[in-house]
PDB file with SEQRES, HELIX, SHEET and CRYST1 records, atoms N, CA, C and O in Angstrom:
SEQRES   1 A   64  UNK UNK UNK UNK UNK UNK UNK UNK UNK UNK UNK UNK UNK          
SEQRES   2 A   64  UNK UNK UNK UNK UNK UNK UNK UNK UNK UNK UNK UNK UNK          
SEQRES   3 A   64  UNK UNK UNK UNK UNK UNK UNK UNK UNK UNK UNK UNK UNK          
SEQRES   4 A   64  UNK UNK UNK UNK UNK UNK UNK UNK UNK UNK UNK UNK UNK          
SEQRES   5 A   64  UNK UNK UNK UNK UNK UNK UNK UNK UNK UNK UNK UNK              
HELIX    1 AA1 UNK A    8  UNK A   11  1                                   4    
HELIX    2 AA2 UNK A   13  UNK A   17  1                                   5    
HELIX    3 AA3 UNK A   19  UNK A   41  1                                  23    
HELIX    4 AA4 UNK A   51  UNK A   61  1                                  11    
SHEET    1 AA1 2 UNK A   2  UNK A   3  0                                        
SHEET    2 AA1 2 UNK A   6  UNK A   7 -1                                        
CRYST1    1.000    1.000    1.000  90.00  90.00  90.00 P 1           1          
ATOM      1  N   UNK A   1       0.846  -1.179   0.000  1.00  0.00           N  
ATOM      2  CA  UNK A   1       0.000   0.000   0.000  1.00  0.00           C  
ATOM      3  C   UNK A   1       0.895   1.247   0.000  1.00  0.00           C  
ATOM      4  O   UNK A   1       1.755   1.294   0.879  1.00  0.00           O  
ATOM      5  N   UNK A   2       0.791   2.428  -1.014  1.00  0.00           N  
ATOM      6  CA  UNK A   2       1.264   3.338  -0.839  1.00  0.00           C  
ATOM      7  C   UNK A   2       0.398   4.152  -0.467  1.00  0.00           C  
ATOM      8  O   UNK A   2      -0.689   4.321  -1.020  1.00  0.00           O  
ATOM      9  N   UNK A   3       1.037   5.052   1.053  1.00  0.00           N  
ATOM     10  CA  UNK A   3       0.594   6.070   1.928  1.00  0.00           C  
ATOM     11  C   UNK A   3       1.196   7.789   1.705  1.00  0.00           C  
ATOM     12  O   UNK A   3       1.461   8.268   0.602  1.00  0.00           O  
ATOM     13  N   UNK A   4       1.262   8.179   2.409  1.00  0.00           N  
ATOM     14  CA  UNK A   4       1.562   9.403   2.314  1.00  0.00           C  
ATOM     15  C   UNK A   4       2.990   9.822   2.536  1.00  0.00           C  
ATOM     16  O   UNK A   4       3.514  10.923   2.366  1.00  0.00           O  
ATOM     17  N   UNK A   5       3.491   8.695   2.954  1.00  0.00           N  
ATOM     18  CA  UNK A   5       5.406   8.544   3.667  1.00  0.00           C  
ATOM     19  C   UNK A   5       5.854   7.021   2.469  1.00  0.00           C  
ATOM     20  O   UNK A   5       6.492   6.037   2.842  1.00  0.00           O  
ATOM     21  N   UNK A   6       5.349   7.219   1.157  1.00  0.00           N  
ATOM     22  CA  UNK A   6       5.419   5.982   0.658  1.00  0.00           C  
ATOM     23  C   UNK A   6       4.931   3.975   0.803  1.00  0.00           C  
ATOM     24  O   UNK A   6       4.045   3.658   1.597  1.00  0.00           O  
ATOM     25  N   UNK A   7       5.397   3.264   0.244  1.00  0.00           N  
ATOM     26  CA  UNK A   7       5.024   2.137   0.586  1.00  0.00           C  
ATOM     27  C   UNK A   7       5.277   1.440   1.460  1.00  0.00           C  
ATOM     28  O   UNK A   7       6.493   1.528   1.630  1.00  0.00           O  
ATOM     29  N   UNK A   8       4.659   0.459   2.469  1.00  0.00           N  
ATOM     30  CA  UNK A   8       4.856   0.081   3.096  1.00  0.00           C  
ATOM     31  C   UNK A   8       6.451  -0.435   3.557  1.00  0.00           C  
ATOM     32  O   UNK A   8       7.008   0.060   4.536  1.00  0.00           O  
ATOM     33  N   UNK A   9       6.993  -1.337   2.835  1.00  0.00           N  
ATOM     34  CA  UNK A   9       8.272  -1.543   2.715  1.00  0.00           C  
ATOM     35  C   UNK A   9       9.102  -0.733   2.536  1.00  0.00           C  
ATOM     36  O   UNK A   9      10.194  -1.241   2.788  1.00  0.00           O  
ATOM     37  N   UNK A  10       9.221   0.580   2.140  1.00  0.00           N  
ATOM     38  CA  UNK A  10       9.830   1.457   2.278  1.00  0.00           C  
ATOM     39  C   UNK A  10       9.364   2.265   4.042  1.00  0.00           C  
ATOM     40  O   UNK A  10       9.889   1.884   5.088  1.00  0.00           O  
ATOM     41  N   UNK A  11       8.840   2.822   4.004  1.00  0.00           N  
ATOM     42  CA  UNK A  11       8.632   2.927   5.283  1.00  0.00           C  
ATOM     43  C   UNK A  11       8.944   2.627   6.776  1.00  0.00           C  
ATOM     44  O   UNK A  11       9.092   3.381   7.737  1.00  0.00           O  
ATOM     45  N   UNK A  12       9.007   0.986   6.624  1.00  0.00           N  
ATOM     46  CA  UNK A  12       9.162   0.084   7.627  1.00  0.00           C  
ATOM     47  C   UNK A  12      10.909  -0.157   7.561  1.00  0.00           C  
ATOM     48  O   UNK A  12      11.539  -0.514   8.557  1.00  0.00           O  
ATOM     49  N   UNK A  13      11.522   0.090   6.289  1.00  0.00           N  
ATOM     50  CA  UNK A  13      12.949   0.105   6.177  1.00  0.00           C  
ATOM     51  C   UNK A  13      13.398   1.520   6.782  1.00  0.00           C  
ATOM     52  O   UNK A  13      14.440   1.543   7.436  1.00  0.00           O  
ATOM     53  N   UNK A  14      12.572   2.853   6.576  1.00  0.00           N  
ATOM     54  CA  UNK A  14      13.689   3.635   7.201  1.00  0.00           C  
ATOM     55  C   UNK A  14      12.781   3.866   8.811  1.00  0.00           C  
ATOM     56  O   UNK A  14      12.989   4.831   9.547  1.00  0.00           O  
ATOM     57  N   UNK A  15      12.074   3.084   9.023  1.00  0.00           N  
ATOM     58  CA  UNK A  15      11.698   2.962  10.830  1.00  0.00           C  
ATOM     59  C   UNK A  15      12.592   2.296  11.804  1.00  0.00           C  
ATOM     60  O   UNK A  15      12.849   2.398  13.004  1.00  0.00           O  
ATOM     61  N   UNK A  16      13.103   1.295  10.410  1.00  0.00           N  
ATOM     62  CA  UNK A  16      14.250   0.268  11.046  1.00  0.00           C  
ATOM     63  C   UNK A  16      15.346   1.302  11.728  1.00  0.00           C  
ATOM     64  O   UNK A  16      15.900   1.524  12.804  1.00  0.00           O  
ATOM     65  N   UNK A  17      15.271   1.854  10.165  1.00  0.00           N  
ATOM     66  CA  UNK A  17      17.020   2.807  10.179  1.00  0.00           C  
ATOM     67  C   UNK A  17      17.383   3.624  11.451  1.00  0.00           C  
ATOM     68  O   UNK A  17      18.455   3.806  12.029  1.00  0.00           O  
ATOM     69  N   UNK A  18      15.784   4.163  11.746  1.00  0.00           N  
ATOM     70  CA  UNK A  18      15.677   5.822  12.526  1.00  0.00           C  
ATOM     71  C   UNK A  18      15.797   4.990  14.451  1.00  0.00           C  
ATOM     72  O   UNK A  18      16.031   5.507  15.543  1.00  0.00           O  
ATOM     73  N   UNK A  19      15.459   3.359  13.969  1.00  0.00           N  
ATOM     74  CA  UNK A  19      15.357   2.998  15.781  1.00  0.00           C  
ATOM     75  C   UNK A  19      16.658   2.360  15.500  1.00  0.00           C  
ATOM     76  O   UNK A  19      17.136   1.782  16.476  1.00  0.00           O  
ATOM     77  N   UNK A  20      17.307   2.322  14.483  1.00  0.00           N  
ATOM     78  CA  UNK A  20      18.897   1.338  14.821  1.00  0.00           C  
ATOM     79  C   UNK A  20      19.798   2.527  14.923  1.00  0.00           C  
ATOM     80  O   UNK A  20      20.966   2.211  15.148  1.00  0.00           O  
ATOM     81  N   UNK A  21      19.605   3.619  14.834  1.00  0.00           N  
ATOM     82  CA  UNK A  21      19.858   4.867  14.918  1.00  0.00           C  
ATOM     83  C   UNK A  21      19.632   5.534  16.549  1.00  0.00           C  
ATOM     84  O   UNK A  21      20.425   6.068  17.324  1.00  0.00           O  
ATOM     85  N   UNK A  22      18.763   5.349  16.606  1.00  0.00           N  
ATOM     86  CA  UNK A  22      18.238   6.047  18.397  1.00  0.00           C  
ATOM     87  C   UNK A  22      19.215   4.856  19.227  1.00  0.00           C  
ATOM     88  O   UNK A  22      19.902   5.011  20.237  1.00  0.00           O  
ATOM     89  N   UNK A  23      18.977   3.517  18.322  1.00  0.00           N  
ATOM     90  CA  UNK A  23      19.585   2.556  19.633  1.00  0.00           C  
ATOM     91  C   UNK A  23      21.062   2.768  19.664  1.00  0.00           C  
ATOM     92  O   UNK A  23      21.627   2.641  20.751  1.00  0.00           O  
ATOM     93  N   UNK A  24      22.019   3.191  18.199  1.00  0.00           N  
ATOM     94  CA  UNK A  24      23.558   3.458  18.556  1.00  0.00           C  
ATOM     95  C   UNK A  24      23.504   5.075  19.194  1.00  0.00           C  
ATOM     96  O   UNK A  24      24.307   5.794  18.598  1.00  0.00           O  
ATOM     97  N   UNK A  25      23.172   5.384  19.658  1.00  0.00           N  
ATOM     98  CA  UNK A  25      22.880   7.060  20.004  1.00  0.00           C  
ATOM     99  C   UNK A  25      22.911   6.928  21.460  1.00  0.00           C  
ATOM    100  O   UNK A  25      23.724   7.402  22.254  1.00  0.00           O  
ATOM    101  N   UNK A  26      21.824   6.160  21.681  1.00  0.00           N  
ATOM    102  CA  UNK A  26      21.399   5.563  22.994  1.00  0.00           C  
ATOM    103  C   UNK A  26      22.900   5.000  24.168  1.00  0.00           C  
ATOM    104  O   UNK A  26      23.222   5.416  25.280  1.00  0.00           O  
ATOM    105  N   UNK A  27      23.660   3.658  23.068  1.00  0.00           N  
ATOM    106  CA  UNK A  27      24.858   3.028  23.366  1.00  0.00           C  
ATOM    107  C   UNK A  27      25.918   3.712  23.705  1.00  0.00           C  
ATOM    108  O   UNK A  27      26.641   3.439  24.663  1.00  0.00           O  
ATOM    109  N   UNK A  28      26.137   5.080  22.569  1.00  0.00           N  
ATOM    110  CA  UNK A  28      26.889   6.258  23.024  1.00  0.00           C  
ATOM    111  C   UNK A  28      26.874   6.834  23.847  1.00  0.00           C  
ATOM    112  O   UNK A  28      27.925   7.104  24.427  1.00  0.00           O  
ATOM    113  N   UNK A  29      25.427   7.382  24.364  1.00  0.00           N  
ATOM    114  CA  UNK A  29      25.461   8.195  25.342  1.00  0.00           C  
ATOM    115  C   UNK A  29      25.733   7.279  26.746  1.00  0.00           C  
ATOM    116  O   UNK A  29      26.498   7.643  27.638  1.00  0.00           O  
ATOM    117  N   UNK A  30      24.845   5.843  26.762  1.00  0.00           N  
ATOM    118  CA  UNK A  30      25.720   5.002  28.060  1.00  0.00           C  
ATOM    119  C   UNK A  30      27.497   4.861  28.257  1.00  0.00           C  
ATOM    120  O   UNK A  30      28.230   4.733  29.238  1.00  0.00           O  
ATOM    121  N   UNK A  31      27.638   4.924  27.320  1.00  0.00           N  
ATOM    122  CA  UNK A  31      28.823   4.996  27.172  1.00  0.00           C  
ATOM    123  C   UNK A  31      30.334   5.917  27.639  1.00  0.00           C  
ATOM    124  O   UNK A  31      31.524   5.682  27.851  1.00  0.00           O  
ATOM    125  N   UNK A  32      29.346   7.127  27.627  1.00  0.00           N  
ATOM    126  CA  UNK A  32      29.697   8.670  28.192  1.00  0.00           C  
ATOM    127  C   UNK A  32      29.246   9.136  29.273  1.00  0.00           C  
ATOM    128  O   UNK A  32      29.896  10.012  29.844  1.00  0.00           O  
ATOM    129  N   UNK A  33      27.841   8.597  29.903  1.00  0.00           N  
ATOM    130  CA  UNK A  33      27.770   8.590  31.357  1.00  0.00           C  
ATOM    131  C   UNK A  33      28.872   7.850  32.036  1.00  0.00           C  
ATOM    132  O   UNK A  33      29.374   8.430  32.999  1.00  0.00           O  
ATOM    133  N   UNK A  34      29.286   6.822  31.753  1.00  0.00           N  
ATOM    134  CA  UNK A  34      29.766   5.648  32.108  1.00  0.00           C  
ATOM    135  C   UNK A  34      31.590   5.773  32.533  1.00  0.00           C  
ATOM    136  O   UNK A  34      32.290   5.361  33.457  1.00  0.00           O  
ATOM    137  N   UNK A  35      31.864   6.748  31.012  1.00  0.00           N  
ATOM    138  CA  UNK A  35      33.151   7.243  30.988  1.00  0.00           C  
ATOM    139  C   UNK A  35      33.164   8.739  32.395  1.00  0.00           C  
ATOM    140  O   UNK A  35      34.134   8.857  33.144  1.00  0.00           O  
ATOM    141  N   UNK A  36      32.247   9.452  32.459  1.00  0.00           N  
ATOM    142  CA  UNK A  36      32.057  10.716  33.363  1.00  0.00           C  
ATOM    143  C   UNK A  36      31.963  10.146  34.586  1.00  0.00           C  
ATOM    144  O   UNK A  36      32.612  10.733  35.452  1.00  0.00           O  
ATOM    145  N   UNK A  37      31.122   8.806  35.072  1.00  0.00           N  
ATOM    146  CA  UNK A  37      31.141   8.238  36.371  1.00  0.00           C  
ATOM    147  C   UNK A  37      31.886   7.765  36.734  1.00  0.00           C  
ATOM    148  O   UNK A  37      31.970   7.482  37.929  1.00  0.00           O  
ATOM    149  N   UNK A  38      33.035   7.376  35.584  1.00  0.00           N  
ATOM    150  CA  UNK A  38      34.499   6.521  36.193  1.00  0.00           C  
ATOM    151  C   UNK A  38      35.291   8.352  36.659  1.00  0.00           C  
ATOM    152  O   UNK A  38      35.710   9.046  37.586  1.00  0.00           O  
ATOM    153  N   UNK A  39      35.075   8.311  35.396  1.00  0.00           N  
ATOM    154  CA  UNK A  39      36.228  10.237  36.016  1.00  0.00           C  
ATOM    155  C   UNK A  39      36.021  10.388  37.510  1.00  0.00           C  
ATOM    156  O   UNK A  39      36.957  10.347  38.309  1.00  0.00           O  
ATOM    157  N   UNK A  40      34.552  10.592  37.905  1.00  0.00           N  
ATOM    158  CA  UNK A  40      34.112  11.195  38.830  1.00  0.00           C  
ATOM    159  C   UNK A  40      34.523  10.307  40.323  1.00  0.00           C  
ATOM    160  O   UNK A  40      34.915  10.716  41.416  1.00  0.00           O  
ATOM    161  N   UNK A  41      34.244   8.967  39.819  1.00  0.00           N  
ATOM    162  CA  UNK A  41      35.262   7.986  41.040  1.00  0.00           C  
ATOM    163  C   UNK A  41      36.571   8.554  41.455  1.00  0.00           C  
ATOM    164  O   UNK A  41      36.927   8.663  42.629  1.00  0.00           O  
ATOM    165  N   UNK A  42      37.382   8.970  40.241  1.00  0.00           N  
ATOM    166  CA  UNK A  42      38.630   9.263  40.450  1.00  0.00           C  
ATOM    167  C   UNK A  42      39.275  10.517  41.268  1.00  0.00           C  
ATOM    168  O   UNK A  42      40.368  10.783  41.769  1.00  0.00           O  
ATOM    169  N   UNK A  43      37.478  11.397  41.072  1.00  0.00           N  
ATOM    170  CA  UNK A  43      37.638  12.960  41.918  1.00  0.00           C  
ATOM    171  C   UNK A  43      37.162  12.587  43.236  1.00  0.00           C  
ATOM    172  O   UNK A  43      37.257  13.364  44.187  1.00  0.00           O  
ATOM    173  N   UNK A  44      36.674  11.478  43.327  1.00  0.00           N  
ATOM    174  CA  UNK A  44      36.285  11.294  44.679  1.00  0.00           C  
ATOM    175  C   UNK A  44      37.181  11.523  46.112  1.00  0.00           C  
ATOM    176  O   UNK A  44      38.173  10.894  46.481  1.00  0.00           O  
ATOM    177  N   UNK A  45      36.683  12.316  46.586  1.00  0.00           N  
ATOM    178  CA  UNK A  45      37.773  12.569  47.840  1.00  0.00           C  
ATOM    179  C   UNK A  45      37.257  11.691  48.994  1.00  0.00           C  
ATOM    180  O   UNK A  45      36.140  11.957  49.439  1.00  0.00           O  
ATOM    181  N   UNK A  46      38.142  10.405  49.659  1.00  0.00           N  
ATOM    182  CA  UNK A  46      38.381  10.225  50.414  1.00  0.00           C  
ATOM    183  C   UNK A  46      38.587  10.733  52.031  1.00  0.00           C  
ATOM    184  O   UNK A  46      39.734  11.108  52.273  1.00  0.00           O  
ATOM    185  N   UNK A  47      37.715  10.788  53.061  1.00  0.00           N  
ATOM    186  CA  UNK A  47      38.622  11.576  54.219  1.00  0.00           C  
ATOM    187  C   UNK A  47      39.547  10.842  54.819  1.00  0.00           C  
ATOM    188  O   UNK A  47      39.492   9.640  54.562  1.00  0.00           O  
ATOM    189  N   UNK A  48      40.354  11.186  55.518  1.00  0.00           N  
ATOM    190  CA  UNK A  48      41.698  10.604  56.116  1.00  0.00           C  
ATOM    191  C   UNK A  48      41.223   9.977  57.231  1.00  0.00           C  
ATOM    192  O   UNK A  48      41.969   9.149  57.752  1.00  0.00           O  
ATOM    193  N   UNK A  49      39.539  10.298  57.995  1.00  0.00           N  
ATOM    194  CA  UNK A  49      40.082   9.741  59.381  1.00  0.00           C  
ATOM    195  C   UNK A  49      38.156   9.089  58.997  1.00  0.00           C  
ATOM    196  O   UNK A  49      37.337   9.720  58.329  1.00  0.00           O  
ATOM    197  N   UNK A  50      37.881   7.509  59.767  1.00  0.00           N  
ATOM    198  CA  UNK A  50      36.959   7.093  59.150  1.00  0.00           C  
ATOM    199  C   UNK A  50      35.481   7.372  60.251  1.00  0.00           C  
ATOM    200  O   UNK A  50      35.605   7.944  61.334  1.00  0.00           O  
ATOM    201  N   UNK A  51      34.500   6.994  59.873  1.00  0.00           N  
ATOM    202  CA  UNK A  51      33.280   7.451  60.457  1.00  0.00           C  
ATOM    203  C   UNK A  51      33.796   6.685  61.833  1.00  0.00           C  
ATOM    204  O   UNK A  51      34.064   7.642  62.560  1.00  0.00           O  
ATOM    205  N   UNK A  52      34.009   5.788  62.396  1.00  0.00           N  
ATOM    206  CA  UNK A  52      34.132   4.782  63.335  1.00  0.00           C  
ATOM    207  C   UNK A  52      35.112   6.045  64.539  1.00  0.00           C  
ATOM    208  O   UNK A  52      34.939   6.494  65.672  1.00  0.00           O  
ATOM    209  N   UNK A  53      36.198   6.196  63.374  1.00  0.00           N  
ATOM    210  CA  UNK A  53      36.928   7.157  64.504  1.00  0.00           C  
ATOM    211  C   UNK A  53      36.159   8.301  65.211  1.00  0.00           C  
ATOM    212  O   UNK A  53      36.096   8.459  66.430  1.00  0.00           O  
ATOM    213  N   UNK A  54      35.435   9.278  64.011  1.00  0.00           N  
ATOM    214  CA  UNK A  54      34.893  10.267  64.156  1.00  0.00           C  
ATOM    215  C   UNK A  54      34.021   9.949  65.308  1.00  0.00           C  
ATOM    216  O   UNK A  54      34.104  10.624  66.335  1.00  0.00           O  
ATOM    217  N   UNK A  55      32.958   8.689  65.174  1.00  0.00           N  
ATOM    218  CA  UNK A  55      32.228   8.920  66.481  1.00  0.00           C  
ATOM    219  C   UNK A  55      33.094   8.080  68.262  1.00  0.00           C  
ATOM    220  O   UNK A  55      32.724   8.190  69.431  1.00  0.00           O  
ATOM    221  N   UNK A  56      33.904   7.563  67.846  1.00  0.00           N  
ATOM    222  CA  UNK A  56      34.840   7.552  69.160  1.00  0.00           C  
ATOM    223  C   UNK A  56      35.189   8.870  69.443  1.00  0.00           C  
ATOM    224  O   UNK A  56      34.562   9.179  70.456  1.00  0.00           O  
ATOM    225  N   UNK A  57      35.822   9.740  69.089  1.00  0.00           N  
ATOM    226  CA  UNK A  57      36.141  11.101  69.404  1.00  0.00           C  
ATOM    227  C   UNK A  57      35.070  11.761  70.181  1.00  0.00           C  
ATOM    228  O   UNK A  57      35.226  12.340  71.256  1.00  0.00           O  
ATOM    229  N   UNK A  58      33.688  11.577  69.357  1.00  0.00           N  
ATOM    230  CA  UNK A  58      32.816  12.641  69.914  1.00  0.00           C  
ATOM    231  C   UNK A  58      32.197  11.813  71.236  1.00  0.00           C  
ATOM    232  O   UNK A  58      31.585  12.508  72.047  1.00  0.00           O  
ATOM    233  N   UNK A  59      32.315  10.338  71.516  1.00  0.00           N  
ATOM    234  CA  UNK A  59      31.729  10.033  72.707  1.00  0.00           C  
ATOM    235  C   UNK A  59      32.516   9.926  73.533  1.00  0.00           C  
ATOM    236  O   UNK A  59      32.192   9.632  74.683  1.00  0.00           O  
ATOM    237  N   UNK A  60      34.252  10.218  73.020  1.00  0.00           N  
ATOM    238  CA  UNK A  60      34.935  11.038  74.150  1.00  0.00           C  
ATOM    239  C   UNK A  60      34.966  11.550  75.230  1.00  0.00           C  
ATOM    240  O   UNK A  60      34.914  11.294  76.433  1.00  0.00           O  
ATOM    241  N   UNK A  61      35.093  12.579  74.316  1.00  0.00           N  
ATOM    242  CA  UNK A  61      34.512  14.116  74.305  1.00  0.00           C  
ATOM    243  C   UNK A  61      33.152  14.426  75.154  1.00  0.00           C  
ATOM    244  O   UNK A  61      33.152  15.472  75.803  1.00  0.00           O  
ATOM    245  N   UNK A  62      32.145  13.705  75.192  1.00  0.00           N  
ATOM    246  CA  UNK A  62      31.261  13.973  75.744  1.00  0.00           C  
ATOM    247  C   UNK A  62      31.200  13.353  76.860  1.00  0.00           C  
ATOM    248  O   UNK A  62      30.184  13.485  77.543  1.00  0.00           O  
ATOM    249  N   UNK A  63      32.100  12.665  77.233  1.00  0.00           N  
ATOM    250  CA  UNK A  63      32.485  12.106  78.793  1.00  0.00           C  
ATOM    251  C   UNK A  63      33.015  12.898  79.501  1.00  0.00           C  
ATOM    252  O   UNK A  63      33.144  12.429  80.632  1.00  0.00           O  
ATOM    253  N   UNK A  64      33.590  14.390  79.356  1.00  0.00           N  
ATOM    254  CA  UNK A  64      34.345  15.725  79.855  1.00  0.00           C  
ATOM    255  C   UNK A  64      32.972  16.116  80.142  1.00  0.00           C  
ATOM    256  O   UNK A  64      32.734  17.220  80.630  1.00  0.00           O  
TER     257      UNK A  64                                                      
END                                                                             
């Protein structure tokens, strides 16, 4: 049947194209979150002294 966007088979070939298209687009962009969330591991700052210590200190401290 030809429609207004051509014949069917034509049609359904560039629907293919336009979602095998969104889906490598899609792959890319996981791809680049993926690369930005490793970066962002790497900016991750560490503190030097750990939660465990921090609250020994303060129940210390609150024995004064």
């Amino acid at each position: 049947m030809i429609g207004e966007f051509g014949d069917d088979e034509t049609v359904k070939e560039s629907l293919y194209a336009q979602v095998k298209n969104i889906s490598k687009d899609m792959d890319n962009t996981k791809a680049e979150i993926s690369k930005v969330e490793d970066e962002l591991k790497v900016l991750e700052v560490k503190p030097d002294i750990s939660r465990t210590q921090i609250n020994r200190a303060i129940r210390s401290v609150q024995h004064f």
